[in-house]
Every structure is written in structure tokens, then in C-alpha cells.
C-alpha beads as a LAMMPS data file, in Angstrom:
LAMMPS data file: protein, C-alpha beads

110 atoms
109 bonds

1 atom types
1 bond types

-500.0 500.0 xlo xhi
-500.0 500.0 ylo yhi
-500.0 500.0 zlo zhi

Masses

1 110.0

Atoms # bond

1 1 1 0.000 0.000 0.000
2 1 1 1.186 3.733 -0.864
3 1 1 0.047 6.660 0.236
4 1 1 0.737 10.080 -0.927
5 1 1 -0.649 12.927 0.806
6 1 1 -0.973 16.776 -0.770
7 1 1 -3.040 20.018 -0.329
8 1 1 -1.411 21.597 2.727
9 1 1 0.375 24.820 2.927
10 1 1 -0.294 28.212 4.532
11 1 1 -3.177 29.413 5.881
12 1 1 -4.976 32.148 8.044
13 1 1 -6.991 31.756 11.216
14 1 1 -10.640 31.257 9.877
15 1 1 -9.457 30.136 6.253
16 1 1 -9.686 26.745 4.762
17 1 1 -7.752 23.634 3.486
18 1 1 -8.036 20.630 1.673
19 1 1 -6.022 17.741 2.019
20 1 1 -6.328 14.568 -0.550
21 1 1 -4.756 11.947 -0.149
22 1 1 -3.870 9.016 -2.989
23 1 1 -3.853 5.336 -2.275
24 1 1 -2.515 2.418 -3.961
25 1 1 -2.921 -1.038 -2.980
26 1 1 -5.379 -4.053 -3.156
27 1 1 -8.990 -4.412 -1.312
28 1 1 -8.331 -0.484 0.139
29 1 1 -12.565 -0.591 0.125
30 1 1 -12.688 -2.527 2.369
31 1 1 -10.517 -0.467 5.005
32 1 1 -10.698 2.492 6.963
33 1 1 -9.288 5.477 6.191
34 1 1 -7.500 8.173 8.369
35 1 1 -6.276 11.407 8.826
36 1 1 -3.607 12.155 12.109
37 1 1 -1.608 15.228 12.906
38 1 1 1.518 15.834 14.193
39 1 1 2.684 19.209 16.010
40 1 1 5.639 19.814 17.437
41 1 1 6.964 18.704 20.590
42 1 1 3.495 16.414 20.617
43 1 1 2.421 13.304 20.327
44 1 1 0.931 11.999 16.616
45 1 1 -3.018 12.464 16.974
46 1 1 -6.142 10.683 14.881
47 1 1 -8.129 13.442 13.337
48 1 1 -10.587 12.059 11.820
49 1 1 -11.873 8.686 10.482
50 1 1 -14.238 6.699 7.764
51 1 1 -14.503 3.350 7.716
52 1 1 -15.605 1.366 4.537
53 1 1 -19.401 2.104 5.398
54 1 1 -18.593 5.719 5.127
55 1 1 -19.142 6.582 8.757
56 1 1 -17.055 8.755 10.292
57 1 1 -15.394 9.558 13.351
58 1 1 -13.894 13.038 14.330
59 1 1 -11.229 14.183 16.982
60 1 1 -13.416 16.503 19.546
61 1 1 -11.007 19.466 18.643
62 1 1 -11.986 19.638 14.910
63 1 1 -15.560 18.413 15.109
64 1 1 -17.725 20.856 13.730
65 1 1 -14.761 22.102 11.426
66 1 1 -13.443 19.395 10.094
67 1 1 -14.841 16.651 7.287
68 1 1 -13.585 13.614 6.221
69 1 1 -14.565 12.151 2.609
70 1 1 -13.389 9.001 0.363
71 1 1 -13.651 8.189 -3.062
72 1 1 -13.447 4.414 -3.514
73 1 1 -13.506 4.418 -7.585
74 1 1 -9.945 6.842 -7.291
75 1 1 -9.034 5.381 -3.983
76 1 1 -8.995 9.004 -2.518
77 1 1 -9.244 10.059 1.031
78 1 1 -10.102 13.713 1.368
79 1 1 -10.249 16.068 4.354
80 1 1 -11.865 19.533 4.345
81 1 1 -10.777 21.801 6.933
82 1 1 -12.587 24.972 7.854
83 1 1 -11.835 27.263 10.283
84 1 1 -8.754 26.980 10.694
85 1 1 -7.295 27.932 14.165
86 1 1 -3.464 28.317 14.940
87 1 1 -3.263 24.708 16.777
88 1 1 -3.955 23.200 13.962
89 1 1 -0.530 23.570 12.636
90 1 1 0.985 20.215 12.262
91 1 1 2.044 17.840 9.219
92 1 1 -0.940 15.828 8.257
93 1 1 -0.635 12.109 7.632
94 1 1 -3.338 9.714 6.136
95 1 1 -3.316 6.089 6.973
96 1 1 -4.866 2.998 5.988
97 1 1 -4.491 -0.689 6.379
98 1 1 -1.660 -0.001 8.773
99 1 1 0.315 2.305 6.000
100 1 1 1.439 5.818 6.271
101 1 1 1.627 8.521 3.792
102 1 1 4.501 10.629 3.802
103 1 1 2.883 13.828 5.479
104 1 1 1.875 17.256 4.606
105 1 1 2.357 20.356 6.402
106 1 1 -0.464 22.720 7.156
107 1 1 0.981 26.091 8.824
108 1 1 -1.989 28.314 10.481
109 1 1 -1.027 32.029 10.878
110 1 1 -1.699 35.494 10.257

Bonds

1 1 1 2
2 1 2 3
3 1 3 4
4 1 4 5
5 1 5 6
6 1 6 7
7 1 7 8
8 1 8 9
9 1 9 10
10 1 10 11
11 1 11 12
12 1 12 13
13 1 13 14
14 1 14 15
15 1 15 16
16 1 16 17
17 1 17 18
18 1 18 19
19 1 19 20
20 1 20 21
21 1 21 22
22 1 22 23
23 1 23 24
24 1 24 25
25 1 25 26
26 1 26 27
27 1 27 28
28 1 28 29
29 1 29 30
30 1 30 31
31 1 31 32
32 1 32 33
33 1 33 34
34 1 34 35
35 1 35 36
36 1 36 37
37 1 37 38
38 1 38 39
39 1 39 40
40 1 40 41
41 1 41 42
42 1 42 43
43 1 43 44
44 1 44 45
45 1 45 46
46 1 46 47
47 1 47 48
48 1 48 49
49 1 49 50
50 1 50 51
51 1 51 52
52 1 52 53
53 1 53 54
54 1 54 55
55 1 55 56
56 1 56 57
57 1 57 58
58 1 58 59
59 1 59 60
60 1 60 61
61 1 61 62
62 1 62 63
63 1 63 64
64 1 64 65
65 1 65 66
66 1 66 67
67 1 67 68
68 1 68 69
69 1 69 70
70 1 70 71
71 1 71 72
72 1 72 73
73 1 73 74
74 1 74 75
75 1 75 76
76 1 76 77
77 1 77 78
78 1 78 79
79 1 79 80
80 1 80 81
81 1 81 82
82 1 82 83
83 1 83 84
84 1 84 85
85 1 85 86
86 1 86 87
87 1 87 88
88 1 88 89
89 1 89 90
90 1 90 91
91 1 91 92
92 1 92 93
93 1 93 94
94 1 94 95
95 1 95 96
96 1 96 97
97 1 97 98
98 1 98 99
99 1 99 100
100 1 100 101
101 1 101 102
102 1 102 103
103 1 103 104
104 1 104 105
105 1 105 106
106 1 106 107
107 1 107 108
108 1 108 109
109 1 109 110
């Protein structure tokens, strides 16, 4: 399985971001998908979730904000991000089957 992560960058407080993420790899349908964060100085953090039902599961910090998607015919993973606050600067990893993408770094400031 590969994974390769893209759409972060710079951003101010209240603006938005979209991450995508491209997988490669057999039966990826039938897994869950994932977006974590990394600041820091901190520990790696799950963002947000969908499993292969499409239900979803968000981190209580970007609930609200936050929304994961997944495309199973391009065996994309997408996550929009609204809102943006300062804290959530970090580099952005997807995951699936156990497999991590290589990161992206979203940078919040004014």
C-alpha cells in the first residue's frame, strides 16, 4: 500500500484547506481510512476517520470544522478543513491498512 498525501500549505486563522490523499494497494474498500496530525513537541493524533461504510469519526477538537470524505472508484481520502485555528498547525498524515503517507504540512497564521 502507498500513500501520498498533498493540499497543505499556509493558511490564516478562519481560512480553509483541503487535504487529498492518494492510495494504492489491493482491497483499500474494504478499510478504513485516516487522517492524524503531528505538532511539534506532541504526540501523533487521529483526526478524523471513515470506515468502509462511510461513517465517520472526528477528533473533539476539529468536530464541527473538520470533514472527512473518500472516493473508492480513485481510492482518494479527502479532508476539508474549515476554520482553521493556529493549533492546527501540524504535518498531516493519512493512513490505511496499517500504512502511512509521507505527510503534509499545514501552517496556520496570520
Amino acid at each position: 500500500v502507498q500513500l501520498q498525501a498533498s493540499g497543505g500549505g499556509l493558511a490564516q486563522p478562519g481560512g480553509s484547506l483541503r487535504l487529498s490523499c492518494a492510495a494504492s494497494g489491493p482491497n483499500l474498500d474494504y478499510h478504513a481510512m485516516a487522517w492524524f496530525r503531528q505538532a511539534p513537541g506532541k504526540e501523533r493524533e487521529r483526526v478524523a476517520c471513515i470506515n468502509s461504510a462511510f461513517n465517520t469519526h472526528y477528533a473533539d477538537s476539529v468536530k464541527g470544522r473538520f470533514t472527512i470524505s473518500r472516493d473508492n472508484a480513485k481510492n482518494m481520502v479527502y479532508l476539508e478543513m474549515n476554520s482553521l485555528k493556529i493549533e492546527d498547525t501540524a504535518v498531516y498524515y493519512c493512513n490505511t491498512a496499517g500504512h502511512w503517507g509521507q505527510g503534509t504540512q499545514v501552517t496556520v497564521s496570520s
